[in-house]
C-alpha positions in Angstrom: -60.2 -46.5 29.4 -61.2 -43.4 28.4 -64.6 -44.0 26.9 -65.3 -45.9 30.1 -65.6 -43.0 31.9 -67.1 -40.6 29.2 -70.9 -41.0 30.6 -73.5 -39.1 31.5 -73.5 -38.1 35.5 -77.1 -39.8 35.3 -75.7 -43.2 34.0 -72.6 -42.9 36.3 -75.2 -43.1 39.2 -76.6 -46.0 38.0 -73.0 -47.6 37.4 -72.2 -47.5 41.3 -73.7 -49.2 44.2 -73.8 -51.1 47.8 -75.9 -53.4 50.0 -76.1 -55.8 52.7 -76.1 -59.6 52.7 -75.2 -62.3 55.5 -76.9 -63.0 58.6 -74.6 -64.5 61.0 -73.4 -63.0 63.9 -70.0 -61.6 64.5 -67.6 -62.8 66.8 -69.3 -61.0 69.6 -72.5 -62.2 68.8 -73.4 -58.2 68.8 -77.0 -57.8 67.3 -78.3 -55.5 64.4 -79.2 -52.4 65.8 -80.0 -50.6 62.4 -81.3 -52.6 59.2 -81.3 -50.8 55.8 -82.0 -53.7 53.9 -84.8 -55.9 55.4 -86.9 -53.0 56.0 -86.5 -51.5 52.6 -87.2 -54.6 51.3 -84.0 -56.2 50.2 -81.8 -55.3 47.2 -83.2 -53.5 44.2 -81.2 -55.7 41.3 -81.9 -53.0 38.9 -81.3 -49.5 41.2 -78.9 -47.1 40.9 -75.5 -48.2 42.5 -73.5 -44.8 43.3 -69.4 -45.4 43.2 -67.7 -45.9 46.4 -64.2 -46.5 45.7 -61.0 -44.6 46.1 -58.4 -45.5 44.0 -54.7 -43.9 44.8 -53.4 -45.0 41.3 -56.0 -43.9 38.7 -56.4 -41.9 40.6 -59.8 -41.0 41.9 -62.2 -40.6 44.6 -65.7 -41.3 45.0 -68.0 -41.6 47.7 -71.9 -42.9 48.7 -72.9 -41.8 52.1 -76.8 -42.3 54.1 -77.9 -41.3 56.7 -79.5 -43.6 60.2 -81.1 -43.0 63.2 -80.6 -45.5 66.1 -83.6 -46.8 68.2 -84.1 -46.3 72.0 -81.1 -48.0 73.6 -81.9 -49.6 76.9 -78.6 -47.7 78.2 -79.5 -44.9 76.4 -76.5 -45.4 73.8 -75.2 -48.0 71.8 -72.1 -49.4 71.0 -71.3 -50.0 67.3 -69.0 -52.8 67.0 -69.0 -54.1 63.4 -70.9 -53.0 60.0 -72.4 -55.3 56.9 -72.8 -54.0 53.4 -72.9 -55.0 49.9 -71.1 -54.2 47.4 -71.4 -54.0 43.4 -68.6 -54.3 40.7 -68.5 -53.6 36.6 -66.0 -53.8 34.2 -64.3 -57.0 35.2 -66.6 -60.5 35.3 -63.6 -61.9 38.2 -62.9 -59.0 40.1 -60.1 -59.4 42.9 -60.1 -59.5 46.0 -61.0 -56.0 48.0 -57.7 -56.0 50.5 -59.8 -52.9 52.4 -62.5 -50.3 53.0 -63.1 -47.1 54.6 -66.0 -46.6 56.7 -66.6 -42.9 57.7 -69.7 -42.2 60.2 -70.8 -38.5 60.2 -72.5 -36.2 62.3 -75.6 -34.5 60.5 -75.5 -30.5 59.3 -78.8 -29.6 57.7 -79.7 -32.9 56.8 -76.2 -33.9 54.9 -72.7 -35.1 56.8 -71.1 -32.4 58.3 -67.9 -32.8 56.7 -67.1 -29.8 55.6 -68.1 -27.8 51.9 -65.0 -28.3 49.7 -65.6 -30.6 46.6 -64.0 -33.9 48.6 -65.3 -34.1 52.0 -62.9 -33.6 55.1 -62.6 -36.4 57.5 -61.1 -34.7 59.6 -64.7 -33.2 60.5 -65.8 -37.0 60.8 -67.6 -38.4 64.1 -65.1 -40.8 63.5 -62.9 -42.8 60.2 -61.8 -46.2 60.4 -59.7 -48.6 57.8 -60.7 -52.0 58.5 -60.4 -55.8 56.3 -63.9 -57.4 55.3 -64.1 -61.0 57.7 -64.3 -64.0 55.4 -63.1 -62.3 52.0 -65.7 -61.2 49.3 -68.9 -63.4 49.4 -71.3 -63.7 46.6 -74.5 -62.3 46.8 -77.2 -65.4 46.1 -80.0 -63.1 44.8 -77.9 -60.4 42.8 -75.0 -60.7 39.9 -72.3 -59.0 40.2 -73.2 -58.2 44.4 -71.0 -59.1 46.9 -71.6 -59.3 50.9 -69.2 -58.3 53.4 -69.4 -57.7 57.1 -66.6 -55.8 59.0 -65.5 -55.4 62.8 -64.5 -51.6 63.6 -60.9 -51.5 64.9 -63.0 -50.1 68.3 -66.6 -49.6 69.2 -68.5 -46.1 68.3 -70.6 -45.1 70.7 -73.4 -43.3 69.4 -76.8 -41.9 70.6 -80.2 -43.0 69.8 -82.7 -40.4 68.0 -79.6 -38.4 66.7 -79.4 -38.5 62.5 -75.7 -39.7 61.6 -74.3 -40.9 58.3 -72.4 -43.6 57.3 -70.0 -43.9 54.4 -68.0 -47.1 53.1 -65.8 -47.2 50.3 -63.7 -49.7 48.9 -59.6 -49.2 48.7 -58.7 -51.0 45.2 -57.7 -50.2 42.2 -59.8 -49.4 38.5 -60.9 -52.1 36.8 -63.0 -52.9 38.6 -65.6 -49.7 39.5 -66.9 -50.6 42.8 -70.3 -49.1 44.2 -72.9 -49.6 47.5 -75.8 -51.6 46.3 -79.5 -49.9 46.5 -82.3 -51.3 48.2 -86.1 -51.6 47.1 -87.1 -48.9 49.6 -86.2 -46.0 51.7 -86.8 -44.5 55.1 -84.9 -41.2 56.6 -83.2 -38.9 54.1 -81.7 -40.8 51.6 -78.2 -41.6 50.2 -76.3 -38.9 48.9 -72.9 -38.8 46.7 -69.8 -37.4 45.5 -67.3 -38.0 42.7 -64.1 -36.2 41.8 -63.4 -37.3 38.7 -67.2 -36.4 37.4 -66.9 -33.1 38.9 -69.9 -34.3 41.2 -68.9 -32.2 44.2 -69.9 -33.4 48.2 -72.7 -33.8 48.5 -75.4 -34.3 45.7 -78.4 -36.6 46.0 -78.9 -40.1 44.5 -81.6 -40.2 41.8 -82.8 -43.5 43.5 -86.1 -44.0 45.5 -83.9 -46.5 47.8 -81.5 -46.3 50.5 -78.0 -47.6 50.6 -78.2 -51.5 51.7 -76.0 -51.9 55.2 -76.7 -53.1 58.7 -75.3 -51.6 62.0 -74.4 -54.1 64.6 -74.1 -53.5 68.2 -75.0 -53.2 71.8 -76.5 -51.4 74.3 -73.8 -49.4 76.1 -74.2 -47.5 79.5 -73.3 -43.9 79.0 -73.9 -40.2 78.7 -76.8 -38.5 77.3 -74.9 -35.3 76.6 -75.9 -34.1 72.7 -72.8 -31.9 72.9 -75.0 -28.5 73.2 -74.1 -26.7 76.4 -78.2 -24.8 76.0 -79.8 -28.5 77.0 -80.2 -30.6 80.1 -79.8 -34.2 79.2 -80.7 -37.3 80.9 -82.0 -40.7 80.7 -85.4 -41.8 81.1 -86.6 -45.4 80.5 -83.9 -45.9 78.5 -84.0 -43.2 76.4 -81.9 -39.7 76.2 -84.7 -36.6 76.8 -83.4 -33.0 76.3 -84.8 -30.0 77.5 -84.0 -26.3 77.5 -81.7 -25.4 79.9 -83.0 -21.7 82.0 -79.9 -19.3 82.4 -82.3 -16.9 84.1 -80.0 -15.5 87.1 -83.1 -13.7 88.8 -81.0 -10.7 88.4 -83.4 -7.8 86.4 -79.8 -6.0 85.6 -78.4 -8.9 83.6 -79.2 -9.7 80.2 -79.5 -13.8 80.0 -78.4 -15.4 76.5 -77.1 -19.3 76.1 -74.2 -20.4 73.8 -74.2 -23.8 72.6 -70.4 -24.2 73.6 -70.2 -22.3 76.5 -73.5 -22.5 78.4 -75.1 -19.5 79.8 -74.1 -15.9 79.5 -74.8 -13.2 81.4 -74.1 -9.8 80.3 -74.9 -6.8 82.7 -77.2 -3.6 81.9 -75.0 -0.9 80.4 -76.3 2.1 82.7 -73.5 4.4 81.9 -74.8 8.3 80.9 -71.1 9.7 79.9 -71.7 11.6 82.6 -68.7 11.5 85.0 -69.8 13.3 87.6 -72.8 10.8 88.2 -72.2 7.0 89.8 -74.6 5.0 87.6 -76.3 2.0 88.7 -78.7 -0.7 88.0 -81.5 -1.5 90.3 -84.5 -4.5 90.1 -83.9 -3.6 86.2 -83.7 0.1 86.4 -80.7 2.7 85.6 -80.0 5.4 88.3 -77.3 7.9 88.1 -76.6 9.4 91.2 -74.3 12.4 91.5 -74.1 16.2 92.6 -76.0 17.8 94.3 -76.4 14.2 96.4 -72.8 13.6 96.6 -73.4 10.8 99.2 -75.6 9.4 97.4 -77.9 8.7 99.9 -81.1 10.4 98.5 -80.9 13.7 100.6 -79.6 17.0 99.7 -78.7 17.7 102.8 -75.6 18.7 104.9 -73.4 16.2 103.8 -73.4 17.4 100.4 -73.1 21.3 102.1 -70.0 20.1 103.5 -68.6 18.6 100.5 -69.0 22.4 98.7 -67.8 24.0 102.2 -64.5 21.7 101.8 -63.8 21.6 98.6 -64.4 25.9 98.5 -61.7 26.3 101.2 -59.3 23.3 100.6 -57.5 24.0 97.6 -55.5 20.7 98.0 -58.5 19.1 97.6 -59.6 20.4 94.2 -58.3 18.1 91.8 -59.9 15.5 93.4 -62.8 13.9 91.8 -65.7 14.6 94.0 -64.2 18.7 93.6 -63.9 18.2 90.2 -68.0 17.7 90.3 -68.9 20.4 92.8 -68.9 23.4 90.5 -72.6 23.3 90.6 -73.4 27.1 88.7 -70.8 26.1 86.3 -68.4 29.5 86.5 -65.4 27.4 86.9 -65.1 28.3 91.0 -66.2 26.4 93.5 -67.8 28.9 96.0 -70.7 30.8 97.6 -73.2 30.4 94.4 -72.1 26.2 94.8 -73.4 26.8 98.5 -76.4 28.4 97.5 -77.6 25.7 95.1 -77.0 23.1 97.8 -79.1 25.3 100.1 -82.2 25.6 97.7 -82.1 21.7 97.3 -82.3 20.6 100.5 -84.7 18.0 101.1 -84.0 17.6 104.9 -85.2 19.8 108.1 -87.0 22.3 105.9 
C-alpha cells in the first residue's frame, strides 16, 4: 500500500482521470447543452487522468475540477438536469461497483472555483453540491481500458446563466483499491482542468499538466428566467435570447453628492463634507460649491443690513439671551462683550441703503 502511493506528483497526475461516453438521452429527453468531449475530440487513451475520489476509510480526498461556459439560451438561462462523465480506475482489473459521486458546480474567482483558499476546498462556497447514483451502474467504455461511462440525474435542476464561466467537479465516493480519476480528452477549449489532492500535499487548486480538458457533457434545457449576474452596479436584461449587461449610472444630478456603486448594495451617495470647524458659520453646499454663511450676515440672506444690527442691538441689551447660539457668535471685535464696537462693525458692513 504504501509504495502505491510513493510517486512523483507528476506521475500521480497521470494516475487520475475522467470522461464522457453514452449518448442516449435521459429520462427527460433533456439535450446536451455543453460537450467536453466531442469537441475536444474524444478521449485521449494515453492523457493524464487527475484523481477524483474521496475515500472516508483510507482516508483521503482528491479532486479534478474544469471550468464551462453555457451558450445563448433561448430563455436566456438553462436548466441543468443531469451530467455524463467518464471515469478511469488502476489498481484493481474488476473494480466494484461506484455506489455514488459528488458533483460540485462552482462559481468562477479569477479564473479558478471560488471555493475558498484553504488546502481542501469549501463547498460551502459552492453554486451548488449534490450526491447523486450513476443510472444503469458502471458501463464500459468501448474505445478505452480501464474507462467507464456514467450519466447522472441531479436530485433538482441548476439553473445557470449563459456567457458566465462556472466549474464543475465530480468525484467518486468508494473506497481505495481502486484509485479512481476523470478521464482527459484529446483537446481543450476555456481554462482548463485544475486539481487538488490531500494526501499529495497538492493544495486547491493547481493546474493539470494536460493539453486536454476533463471529458463530461451537461444536459439541459432552456429555462425562462432572470438575467440578474448577482452585481447590484449592472442593468440586466434579455435580448434575443441572450442576458446583456450594462453599467448601471448612480448619477443623482446632485453636484453636492459624491456618486460611487457597490456591487452588493447598488448605488451610494455620499454628501459634500462642507464643514469649516467653524461654529459660528452655517455651511452649505450649493450646485457643487461650499458656502459658510455666518456673522456679520446672521440671516443669512446675503445683506449686512439691519437684521443683523438688530441681532447685536438684542443680544447687547438682553442678557437672557446671551448664551444663546446666535449671541454666542455676535462678539464681532472679539473683547469678550457684546456691545457698541459689535454695532460698529455691523455698521461699516452694510451692504444695503448706503
Amino acid at each position: 500500500m504504501q509504495g502505491r502511493w510513493a510517486v512523483s506528483v507528476s506521475s500521480v497526475v497521470i494516475l487520475l482521470a475522467i470522461a464522457i461516453g453514452g449518448e442516449q438521452a435521459d429520462a427527460q429527453q433533456s439535450a446536451v447543452v455543453f460537450d467536453n468531449l466531442a469537441t475536444n475530440g474524444g478521449l485521449d487513451a494515453s492523457g493524464a487522468s487527475p484523481a477524483s475520489q474521496t475515500d472516508a476509510a483510507f482516508p483521503f480526498d482528491a479532486g479534478a475540477a474544469d471550468d464551462f461556459v453555457l451558450p445563448a439560451s433561448p430563455q436566456c438561462r438553462w436548466s441543468i438536469s443531469g451530467v455524463r462523465w467518464t471515469l478511469k480506475h488502476w489498481g484493481n482489473q474488476n473494480p466494484t461497483q461506484v455506489g455514488s459521486f459528488r458533483i460540485i458546480f462552482w462559481g468562477d474567482q479569477d479564473g479558478a472555483p471560488r471555493s475558498g483558499l484553504s488546502p481542501i476546498p469549501d463547498s460551502a462556497l459552492a453554486v451548488a453540491s449534490f450526491t447523486v447514483s450513476a443510472a444503469g451502474g458502471m458501463n464500459p467504455n468501448a474505445g478505452v481500458a480501464d474507462a467507464f461511462d456514467f450519466e447522472a440525474a441531479l436530485p433538482q435542476s441548476l439553473e445557470l446563466m449563459p456567457g458566465l464561466r462556472y466549474w464543475i467537479q465530480i468525484q467518486a465516493i468508494a473506497e481505495y483499491p481502486p484509485q479512481w480519476g476523470m478521464h482527459i480528452t484529446n483537446g481543450r477549449q476555456g481554462l482548463g482542468p485544475v486539481q487538488y489532492f490531500d494526501l499529495l500535499s497538492m493544495p486547491a487548486w493547481m493546474n493539470v499538466p494536460d493539453d486536454g480538458d476533463l471529458a463530461f457533457r451537461l444536459l439541459g434545457n432552456p429555462a425562462a428566467g432572470s438575467c440578474d449576474d448577482g452585481n447590484a452596479c449592472t442593468a440586466d436584461s434579455c435580448v434575443n435570447g441572450e442576458c446583456t449587461s450594462s453599467v448601471l449610472s448612480c448619477d443623482d444630478g446632485d453636484a453636492c453628492t459624491g456618486d460611487s456603486c457597490d456591487p452588493q448594495s447598488g448605488c451610494v451617495h455620499a454628501a459634500m463634507n462642507c464643514g469649516d470647524t467653524d461654529s459660528c458659520t452655517v455651511d452649505s453646499c450649493d450646485n457643487g460649491v461650499c458656502s459658510h454663511i455666518g456673522p456679520p450676515d446672521f440671516d443669512g440672506d446675503g445683506d449686512i443690513d439691519l437684521v443683523d444690527f438688530a441681532v447685536i442691538a438684542s443680544c447687547s441689551t438682553d442678557i437672557s439671551q446671551r448664551g444663546e447660539f446666535v449671541c454666542q457668535c455676535a462678539d464681532l471685535s472679539g473683547d469678550g462683550q457684546i456691545d457698541l464696537r459689535d454695532m460698529a462693525i455691523i455698521q461699516r458692513l452694510r451692504t444695503v441703503s448706503r
